[in-house]
N, C-alpha and C positions, 0 to 999 in steps of 0.2 A: 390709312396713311398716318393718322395722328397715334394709331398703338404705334408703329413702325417706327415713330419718332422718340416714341419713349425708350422703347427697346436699344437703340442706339446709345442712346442719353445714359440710361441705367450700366451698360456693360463697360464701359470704359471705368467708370468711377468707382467700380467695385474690384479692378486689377489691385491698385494699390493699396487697396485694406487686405487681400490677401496674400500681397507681396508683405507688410508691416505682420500680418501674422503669421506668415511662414518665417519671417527674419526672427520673431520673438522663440517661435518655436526651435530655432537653430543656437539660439543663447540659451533656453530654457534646458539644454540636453549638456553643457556644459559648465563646468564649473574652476575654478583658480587650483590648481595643486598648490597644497597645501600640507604643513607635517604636522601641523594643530589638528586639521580636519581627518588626518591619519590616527593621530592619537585618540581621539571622540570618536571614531567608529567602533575604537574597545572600551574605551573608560562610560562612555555616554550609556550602553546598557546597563540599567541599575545594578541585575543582579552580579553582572560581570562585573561590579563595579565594587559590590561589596562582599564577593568575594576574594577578590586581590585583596582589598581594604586587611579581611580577616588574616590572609598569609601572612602579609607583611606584622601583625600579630602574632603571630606561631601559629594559628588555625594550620593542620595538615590532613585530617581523615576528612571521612564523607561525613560521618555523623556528627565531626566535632564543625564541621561549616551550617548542619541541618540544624542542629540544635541553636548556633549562635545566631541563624540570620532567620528560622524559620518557615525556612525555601524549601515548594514544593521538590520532591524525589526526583521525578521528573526533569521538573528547570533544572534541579542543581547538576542532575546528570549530565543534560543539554548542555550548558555553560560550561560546567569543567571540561568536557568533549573540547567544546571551541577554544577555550582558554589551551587546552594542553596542544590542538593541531598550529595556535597563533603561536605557540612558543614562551608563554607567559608563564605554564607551569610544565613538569616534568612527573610522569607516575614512577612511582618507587616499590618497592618490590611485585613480587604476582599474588593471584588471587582473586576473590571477589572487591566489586565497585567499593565494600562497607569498608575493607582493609585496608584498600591502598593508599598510600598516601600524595599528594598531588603538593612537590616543592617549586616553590618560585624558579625560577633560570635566572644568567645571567640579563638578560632580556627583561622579566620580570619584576627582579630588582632593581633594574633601572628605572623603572616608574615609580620608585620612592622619592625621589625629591618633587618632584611633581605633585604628589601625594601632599608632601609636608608644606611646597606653596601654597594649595590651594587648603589646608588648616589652617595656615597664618591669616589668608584674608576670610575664613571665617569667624577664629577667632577672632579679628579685631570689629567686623562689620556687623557679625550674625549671633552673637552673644546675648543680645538683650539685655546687657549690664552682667549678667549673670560670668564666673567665673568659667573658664573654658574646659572642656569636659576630661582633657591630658594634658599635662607639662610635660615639656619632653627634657631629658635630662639626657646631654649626650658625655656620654664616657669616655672619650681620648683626652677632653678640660675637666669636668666632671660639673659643669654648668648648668643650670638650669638652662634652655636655649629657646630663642626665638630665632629662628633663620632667615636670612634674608636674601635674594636674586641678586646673584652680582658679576659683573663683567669676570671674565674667567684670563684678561691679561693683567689688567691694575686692581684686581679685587675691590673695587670699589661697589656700594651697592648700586643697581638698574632697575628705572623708572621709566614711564611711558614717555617722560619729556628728555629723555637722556640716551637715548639711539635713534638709529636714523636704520633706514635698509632699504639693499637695491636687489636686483633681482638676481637670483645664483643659476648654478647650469640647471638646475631642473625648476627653473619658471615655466609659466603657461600655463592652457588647458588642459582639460581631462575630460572624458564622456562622466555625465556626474550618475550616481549610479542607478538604478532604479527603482522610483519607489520614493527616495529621498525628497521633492518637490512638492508630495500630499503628505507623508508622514506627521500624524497629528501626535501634539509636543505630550512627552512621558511623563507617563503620573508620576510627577514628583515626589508626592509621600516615600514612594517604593525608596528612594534614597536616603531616608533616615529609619528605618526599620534596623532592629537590633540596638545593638550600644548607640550612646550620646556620641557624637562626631562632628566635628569643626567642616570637616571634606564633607559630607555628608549635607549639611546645610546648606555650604554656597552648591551644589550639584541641585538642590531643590532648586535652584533659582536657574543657572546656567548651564545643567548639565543636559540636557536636550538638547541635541547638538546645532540645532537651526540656532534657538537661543545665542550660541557661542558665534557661531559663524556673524550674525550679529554686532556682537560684539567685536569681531574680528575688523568689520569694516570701518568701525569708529576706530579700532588705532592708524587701519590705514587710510583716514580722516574720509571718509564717505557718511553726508552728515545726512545726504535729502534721501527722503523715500527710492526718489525714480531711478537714484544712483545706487543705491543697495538691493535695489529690486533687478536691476540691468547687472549687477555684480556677479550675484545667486542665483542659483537654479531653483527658486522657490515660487509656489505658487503665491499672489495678492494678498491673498485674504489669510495666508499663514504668516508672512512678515508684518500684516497688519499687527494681526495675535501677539507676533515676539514682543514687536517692537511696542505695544502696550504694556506687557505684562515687565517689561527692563526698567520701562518709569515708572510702575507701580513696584516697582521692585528698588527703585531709589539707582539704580546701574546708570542709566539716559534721563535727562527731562529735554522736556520739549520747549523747545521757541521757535515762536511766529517770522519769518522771514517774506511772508506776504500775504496781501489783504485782497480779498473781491476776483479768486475765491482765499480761500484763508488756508496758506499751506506752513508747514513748521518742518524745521530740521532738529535730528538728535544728536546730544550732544555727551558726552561722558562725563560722569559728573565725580568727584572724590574716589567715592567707594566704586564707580566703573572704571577709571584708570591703573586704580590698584589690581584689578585683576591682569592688569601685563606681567608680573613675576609669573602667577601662575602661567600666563599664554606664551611667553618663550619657556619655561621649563618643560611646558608637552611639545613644543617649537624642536628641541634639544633632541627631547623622547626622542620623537619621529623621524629627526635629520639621521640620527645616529642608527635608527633599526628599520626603517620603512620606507628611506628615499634612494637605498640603492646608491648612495656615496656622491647622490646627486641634488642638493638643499635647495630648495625652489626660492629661499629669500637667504642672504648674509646681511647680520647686523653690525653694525658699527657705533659703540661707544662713541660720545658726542665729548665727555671729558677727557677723557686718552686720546681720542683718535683711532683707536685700532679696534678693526675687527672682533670677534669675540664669541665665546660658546655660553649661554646664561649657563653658571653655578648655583646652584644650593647651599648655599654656606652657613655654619652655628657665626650669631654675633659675638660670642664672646674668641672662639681664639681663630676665626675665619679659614677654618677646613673643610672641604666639602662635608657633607652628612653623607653617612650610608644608613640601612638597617641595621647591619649587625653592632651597630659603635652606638645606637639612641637606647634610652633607658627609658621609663617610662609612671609618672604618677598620677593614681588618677583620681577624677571629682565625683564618680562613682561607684558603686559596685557592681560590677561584670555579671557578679550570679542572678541579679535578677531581673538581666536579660538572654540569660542561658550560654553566656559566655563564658570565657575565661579571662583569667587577669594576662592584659600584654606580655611576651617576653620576646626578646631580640633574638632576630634569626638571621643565619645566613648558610 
């Protein structure tokens, strides 16, 4: 009678821990659509990463990407593969793999100003004091240029405190994919390999895409663990990871919000709010190539009022930036990293 009684005792109490983990299990398989989280599925692999990086350089053969970035035969094969099925590049005439040449698209060159935010905020954060490794010199002014995110109604420049955004026709969920929830974060090195690079830099810090997503939830103000944890489809002990490695990284610090036990929320600090230029310029990317004409968030300028697409614009005569209008000076030499010196392509 007395087992009998335990047996009763024990099975009720154990329903709702595995209703609470089945519930968890049912968040854990979905995740926020998102056109940043589109855009990091291609930029976030290094080598895909720095190969685009090269085109938008004039890199076009197999060998003249082998020699600059030092990528196995293999990977570099594999990547251009995927790059050319995503629509990021195009092969140019026939023949063997060594010949062909592999051009940007329309598509591909669209991830240029994306490219050129995410060198501004290295240059200005990841420098070391040290002068930045390109000035970009764009040719329609003929300026030396520092570019800057700006609302694309009043050309003004856009900062994390200066929009606001509600939810567009393609909000919601998505099955998040798989694989994504244990994926342990990318060896960073791999993102500065080859030439000195501004993009390159801040990618060692944020470009592992859990990293970003991260990030993502500090603009849309998700400060505590248990909220950014119930957000993402991430395993514990991998947000733990990020969300370590943002404050040692100077992106988040921490404060205490309660004692006995002692928990803290993350907070954006300078140099983490500055990465909004870059996080609506892959926002842009993605709206415009990968959500199917359907934007899961619209932004709204807060000094206008009006709606808005983030631009890339040169500070000096406020026109958007392409490739083929940027010139380029640099703080290095190319050959002895087995590159070549930039030239603008289109």
């Amino acid at each position: 009678m007395p087992a009998a009684a335990k047996i009763r005792t024990t099975k009720p109490a154990a329903k709702p821990r595995r209703a609470a983990l089945s519930a968890r299990k049912v968040v854990a398989r979905t995740e926020r659509n998102c056109s940043v989280a589109r855009t990091l599925d291609i930029v976030s692999d290094a080598w895909a990463f720095l190969i685009i990086r090269e085109a938008f350089f004039g890199t076009q053969t197999f060998e003249a990407f082998r020699s600059a970035l030092g990528i196995p035969r293999a990977t570099l094969t594999d990547r251009l593969r995927k790059l050319t099925q995503l629509a990021i590049f195009r092969q140019v005439a026939p023949g063997s793999s060594l010949r062909k040449e592999y051009r940007l698209t329309k598509m591909g060159f669209d991830l240029y100003p994306s490219f050129i935010a995410l060198m501004q905020f290295g240059d200005r954060w990841l420098s070391k004091g040290k002068p930045p490794p390109l000035t970009l010199i764009h040719a329609t002014c003929g300026c030396d240029s520092h570019p800057i995110v700006t609302c694309s109604h009043c050309g003004e420049g856009v900062g994390a405190r200066d929009a606001k955004y509600r939810d567009g026709p393609g909000a919601g969920r998505c099955a998040a994919k798989p694989g994504r929830n244990t994926r342990r974060a990318s060896d960073g090195s791999r993102f500065v390999l080859g030439r000195p690079s501004s993009v390159s830099r801040a990618l060692e810090i944020i470009g592992d895409k859990w990293s970003f997503m991260v990030v993502r939830e500090g603009f849309f103000g998700n400060r505590r663990y248990d909220k950014i944890l119930n957000e993402l489809a991430i395993a514990p002990n991998i947000l733990t990871d990020r969300l370590n490695r943002l404050v040692a990284a100077g992106v988040f610090f921490r404060r205490q919000y309660q004692s006995s036990p002692d928990r803290y929320e993350y907070l954006l600090t300078d140099m983490g709010r500055d990465l909004y230029g870059p996080f609506i310029a892959m926002l842009r990317w993605g709206d415009r190539w990968l959500a199917k004409g359907k934007p899961p968030l619209i932004l709204t300028h807060l000094k206008c009022g009006h709606d808005f697409e983030p631009s890339v614009d040169c500070d000096c005569c406020h026109k958007p930036i392409v490739a083929a209008d940027m010139r380029y000076r640099l703080a290095y030499d190319p050959k002895l990293f087995g590159a070549s010196a930039p030239r603008s392509v289109d």
